[in-house]
C-alpha positions in Angstrom: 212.3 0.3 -87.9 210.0 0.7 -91.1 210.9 4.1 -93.2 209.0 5.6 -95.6 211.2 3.9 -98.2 210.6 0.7 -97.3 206.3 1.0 -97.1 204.5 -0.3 -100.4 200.9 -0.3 -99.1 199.6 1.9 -96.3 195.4 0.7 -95.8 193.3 3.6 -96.0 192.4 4.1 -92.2 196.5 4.6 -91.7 196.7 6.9 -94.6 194.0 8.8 -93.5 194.8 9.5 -89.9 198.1 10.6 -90.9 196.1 13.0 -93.6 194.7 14.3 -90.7 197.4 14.8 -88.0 199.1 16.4 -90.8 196.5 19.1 -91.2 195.5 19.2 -87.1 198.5 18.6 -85.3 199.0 16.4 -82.2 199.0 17.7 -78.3 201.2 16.3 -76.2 200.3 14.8 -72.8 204.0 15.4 -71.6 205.8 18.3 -73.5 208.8 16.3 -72.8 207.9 13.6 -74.9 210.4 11.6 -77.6 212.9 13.2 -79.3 212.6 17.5 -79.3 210.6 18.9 -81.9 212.2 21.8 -84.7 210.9 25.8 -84.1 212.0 28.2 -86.9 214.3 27.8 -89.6 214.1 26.3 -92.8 212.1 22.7 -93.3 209.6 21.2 -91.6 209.2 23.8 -88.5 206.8 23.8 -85.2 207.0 19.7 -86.1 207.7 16.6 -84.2 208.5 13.4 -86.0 206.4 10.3 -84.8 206.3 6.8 -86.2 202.9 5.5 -86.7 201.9 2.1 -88.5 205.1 1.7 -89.9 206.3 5.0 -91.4 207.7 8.0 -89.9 206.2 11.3 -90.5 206.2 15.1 -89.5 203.7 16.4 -87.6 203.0 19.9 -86.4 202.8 20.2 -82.6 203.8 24.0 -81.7 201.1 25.6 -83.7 198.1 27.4 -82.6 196.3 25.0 -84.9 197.8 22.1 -82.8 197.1 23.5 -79.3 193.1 22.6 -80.1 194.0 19.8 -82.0 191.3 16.9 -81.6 194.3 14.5 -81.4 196.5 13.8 -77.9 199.8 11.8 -77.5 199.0 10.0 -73.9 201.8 10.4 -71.8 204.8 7.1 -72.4 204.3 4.2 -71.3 207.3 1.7 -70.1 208.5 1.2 -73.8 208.4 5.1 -74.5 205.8 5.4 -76.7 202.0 6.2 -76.7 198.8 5.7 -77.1 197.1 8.1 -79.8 193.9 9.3 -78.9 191.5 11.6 -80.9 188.5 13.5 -79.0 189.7 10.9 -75.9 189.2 7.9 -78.2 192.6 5.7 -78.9 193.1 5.8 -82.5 196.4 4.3 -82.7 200.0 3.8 -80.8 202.6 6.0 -81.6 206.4 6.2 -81.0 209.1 8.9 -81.4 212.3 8.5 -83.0 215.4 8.3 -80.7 217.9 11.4 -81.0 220.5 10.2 -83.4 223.9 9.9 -81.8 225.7 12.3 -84.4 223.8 15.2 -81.9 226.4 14.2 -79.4 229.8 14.9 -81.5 231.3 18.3 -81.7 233.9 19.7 -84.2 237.2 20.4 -82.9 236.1 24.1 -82.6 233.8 23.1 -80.0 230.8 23.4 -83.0 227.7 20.7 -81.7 226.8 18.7 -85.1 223.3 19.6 -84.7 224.0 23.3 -85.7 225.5 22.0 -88.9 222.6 19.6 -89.6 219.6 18.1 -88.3 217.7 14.6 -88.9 215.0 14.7 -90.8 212.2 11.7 -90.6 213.7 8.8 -89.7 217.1 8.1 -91.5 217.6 12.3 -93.4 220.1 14.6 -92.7 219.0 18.1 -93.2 221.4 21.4 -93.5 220.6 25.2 -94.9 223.7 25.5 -96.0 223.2 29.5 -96.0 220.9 30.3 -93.6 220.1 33.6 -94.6 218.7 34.6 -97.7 218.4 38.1 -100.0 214.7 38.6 -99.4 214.3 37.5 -95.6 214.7 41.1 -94.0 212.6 42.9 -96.1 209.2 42.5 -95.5 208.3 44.0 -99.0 210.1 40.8 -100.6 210.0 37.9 -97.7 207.9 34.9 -97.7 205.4 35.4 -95.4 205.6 31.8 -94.3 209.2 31.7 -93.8 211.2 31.5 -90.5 214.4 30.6 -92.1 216.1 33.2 -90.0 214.7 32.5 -86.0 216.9 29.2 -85.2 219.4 31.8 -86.3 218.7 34.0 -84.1 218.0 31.8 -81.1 221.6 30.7 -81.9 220.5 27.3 -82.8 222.6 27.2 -85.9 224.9 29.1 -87.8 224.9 31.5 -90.6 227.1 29.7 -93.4 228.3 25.8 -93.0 231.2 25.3 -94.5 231.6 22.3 -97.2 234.3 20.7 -94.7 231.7 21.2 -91.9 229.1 19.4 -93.7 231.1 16.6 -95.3 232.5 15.8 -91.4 228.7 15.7 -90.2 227.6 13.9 -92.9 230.2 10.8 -92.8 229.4 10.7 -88.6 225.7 10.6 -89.5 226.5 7.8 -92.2 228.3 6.1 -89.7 226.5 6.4 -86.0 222.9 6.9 -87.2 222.6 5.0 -90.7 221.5 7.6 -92.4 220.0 7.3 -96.1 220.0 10.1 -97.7 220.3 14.6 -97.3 218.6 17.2 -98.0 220.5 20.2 -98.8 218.6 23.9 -99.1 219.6 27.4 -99.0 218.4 30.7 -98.7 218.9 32.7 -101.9 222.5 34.2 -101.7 221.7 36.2 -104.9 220.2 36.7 -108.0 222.5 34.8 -110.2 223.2 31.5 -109.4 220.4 32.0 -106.4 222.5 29.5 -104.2 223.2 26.2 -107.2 227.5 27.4 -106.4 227.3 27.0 -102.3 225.8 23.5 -103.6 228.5 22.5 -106.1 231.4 23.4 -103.1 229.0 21.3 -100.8 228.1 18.1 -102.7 231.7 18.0 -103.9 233.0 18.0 -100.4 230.3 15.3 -98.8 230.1 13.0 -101.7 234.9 12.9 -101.2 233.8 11.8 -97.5 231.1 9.3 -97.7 228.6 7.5 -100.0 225.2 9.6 -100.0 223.3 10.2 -102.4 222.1 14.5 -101.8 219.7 16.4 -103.2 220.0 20.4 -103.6 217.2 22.7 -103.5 217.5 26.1 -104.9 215.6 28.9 -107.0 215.9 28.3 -111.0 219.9 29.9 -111.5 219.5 32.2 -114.6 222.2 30.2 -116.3 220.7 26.1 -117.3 224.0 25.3 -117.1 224.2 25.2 -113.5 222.0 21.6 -113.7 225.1 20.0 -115.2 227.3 21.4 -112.5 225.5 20.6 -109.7 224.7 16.8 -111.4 228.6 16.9 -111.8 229.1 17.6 -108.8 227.4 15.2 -106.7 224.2 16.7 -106.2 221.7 13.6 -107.2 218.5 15.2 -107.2 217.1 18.8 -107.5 214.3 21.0 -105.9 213.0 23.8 -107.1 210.1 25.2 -105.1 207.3 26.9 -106.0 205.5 27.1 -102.7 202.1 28.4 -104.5 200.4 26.9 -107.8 198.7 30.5 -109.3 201.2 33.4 -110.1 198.6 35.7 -107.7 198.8 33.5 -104.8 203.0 33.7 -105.1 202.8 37.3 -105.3 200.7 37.8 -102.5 202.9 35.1 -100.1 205.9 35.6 -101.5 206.4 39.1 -103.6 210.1 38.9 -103.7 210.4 35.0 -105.2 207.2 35.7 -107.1 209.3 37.8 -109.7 210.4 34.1 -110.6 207.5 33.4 -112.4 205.8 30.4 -112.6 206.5 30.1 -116.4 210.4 30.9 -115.5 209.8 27.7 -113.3 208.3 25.9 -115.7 210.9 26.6 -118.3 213.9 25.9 -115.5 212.0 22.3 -114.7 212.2 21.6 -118.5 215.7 22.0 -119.1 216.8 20.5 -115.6 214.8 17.1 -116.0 216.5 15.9 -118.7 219.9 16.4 -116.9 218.4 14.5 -113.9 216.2 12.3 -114.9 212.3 11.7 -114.7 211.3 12.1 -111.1 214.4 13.1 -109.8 213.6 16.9 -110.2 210.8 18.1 -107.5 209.0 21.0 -106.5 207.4 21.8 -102.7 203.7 23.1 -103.1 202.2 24.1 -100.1 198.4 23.6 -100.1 196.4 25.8 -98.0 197.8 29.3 -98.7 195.3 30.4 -101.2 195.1 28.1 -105.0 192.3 26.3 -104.8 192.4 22.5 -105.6 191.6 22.8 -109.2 194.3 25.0 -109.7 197.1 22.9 -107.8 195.8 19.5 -109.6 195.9 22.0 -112.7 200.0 23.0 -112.3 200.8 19.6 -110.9 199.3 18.2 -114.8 202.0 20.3 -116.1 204.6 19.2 -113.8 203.7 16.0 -114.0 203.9 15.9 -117.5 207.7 17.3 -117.7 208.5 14.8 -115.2 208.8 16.6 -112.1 207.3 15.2 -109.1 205.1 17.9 -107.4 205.2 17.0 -103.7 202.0 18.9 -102.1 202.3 19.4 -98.4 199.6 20.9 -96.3 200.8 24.7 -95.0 201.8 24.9 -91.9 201.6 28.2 -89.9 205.0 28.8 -87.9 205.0 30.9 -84.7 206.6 34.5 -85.1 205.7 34.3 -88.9 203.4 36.7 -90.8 200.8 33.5 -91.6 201.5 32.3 -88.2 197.2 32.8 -87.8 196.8 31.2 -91.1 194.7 28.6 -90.9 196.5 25.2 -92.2 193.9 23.3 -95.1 191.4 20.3 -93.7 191.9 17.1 -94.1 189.2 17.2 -96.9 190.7 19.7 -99.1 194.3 17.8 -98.2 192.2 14.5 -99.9 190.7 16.1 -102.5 194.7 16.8 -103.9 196.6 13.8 -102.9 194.1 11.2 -103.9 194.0 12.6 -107.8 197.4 13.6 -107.7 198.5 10.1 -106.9 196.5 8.6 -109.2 198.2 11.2 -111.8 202.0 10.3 -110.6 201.3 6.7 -110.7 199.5 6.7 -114.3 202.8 8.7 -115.1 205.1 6.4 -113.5 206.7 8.5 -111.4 206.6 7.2 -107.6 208.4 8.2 -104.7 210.5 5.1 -103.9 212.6 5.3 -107.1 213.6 8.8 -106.0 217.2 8.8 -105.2 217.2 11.9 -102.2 215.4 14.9 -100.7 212.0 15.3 -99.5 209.9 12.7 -101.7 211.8 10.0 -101.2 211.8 11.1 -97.2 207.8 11.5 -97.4 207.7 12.2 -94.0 206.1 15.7 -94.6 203.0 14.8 -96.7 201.1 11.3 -97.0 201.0 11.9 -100.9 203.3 8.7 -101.0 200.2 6.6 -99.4 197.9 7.7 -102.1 200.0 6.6 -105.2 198.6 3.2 -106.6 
């Protein structure tokens, strides 16, 4: 199977109909269809992933947004996958990724892998190593997007994964599933260190089991010299998320991570690139909640310009959220920021297939990697 990884030219009727799925979701003929889809938690959420011409992507199916969505998944054919049809048209054949075999494998507790971590894409594993978070409970400081803590809840995961945990998942993923590459996140422990230590005990632990290359997403830490540490200690790339491009917007979304400014960002971005190299520092930017496209293309300059990749993702609305009536961006305003942003990343020469981990090297979330030149 094609990855993301592997694709070097996508023609512009591909890229755009996966612009567009991103934005309007997918029905499915048969609920039952492929692999199951991810509700709640942290990561791409209310998603299914489908392969279509070549490259494996995320696309929102349990959204209100998705339940009118102009595009339908016809129910399987012998092979198992579909014909995609929009307003009762085929557009395209789709198929679904088959549930990795590391979902079958317990630890000795009687644990099931996939509470530990998840596949991503095609070839990711995916963990929140904490899966609560300082701000989540209070709805004077939660994101209003967030749904980090509902596959708690619905006891589809656990609270804290250990680093021995993680490092026995990750060598079975390695192993069974050929797995690439992880994503590591975390809700914000505290104020401090805002989760860069639960990443050191983690990447420390994985990269003594098995060859992987990681990447750690965290708020900015208060001390710079957690970017050596984490480097150190096996983390090989870094994401730091801003979610919003104006400081209103953040505040309005997210009061409590607002009060990390997006100066404080900028300044945590400047120190950590040079530690990690050009492009292998990242930021998630969801478009749709607010900025305008002038003002996202206006931040992403900046970013871009430090040597941080700024990977723009349409919003999503999750069920049981605050947004969860929010309407996600069109495809239009989705174009009118990926086709100049790619142009910008590639005049910078930063592109997503030297990336060594995390979620622009994955791509699977955005089609911002189809618009670079």
């Amino acid at each position: 199977m094609q990855t993301n990884t592997d694709v070097t030219y996508m023609p512009p009727s591909s890229r755009s109909l996966i612009t567009d799925l991103q934005s309007l979701g997918l029905r499915l003929a048969d609920p039952d269809t492929g692999a199951s889809g991810r509700r709640g938690g942290a990561g791409p959420s209310d998603h299914k992933a489908i392969t279509i011409a070549g490259q494996t992507v995320m696309v929102p199916i349990y959204t209100g947004t998705a339940r009118t969505s102009p595009f339908e998944a016809a129910l399987p054919d012998v092979t198992g996958g579909s014909i995609l049809l929009r307003d009762g048209a085929t557009v395209g054949r789709i198929t679904f990724p088959k549930q990795p075999r590391f979902y079958g494998l317990q630890t000795l507790d009687g644990l099931p892998y996939w509470k530990i971590a998840v596949l991503h894409g095609a070839d990711v594993l995916a963990t929140t190593v904490m899966q609560t978070c300082i701000r989540y409970t209070d709805r004077h400081t939660a994101c209003q997007f967030c749904a980090i803590g509902q596959s708690l809840e619905a006891g589809r995961t656990i609270a804290h994964k250990t680093p021995a945990q993680l490092a026995e998942v990750a060598r079975a993923a390695v192993l069974l599933d050929d797995v690439k590459h992880m994503v590591m996140t975390t809700g914000t422990p505290n104020v401090i260190d805002r989760g860069a230590a639960l990443l050191c005990d983690s990447a420390v632990a994985i990269k003594d089991a098995v060859d992987l290359a990681i990447q750690g997403q965290c708020e900015p830490p208060r001390d710079h010299a957690w970017y050596g540490r984490m480097r150190d200690a096996g983390v090989d790339t870094l994401g730091m998320h801003l979610e919003a491009a104006t400081q209103a917007v953040r505040a309005r979304i997210m009061p409590g991570k607002a009060t990390v400014s997006v100066d404080r960002y900028l300044e945590a971005f400047a120190q950590a690139v040079p530690v990690f190299g050009r492009g292998q520092v990242s930021t998630y930017l969801l478009a749709g909640l607010g900025d305008t496209a002038a003002e996202i293309l206006a931040l992403c300059e900046q970013l871009v310009a430090l040597g941080v990749y700024p990977f723009v993702v349409p919003f999503v609305p999750i069920t049981g959220t605050p947004l969860e009536h929010h309407a996600p961006p069109t495809p239009d305003f989705m174009r009118s920021v990926l086709a100049p942003l790619g142009r910008m990343l590639t005049a910078a020469g930063l592109r997503s297939t030297e990336v060594k981990a995390g979620c622009t090297k994955c791509g699977a979330c955005s089609s911002l990697s189809s618009y670079e030149g």
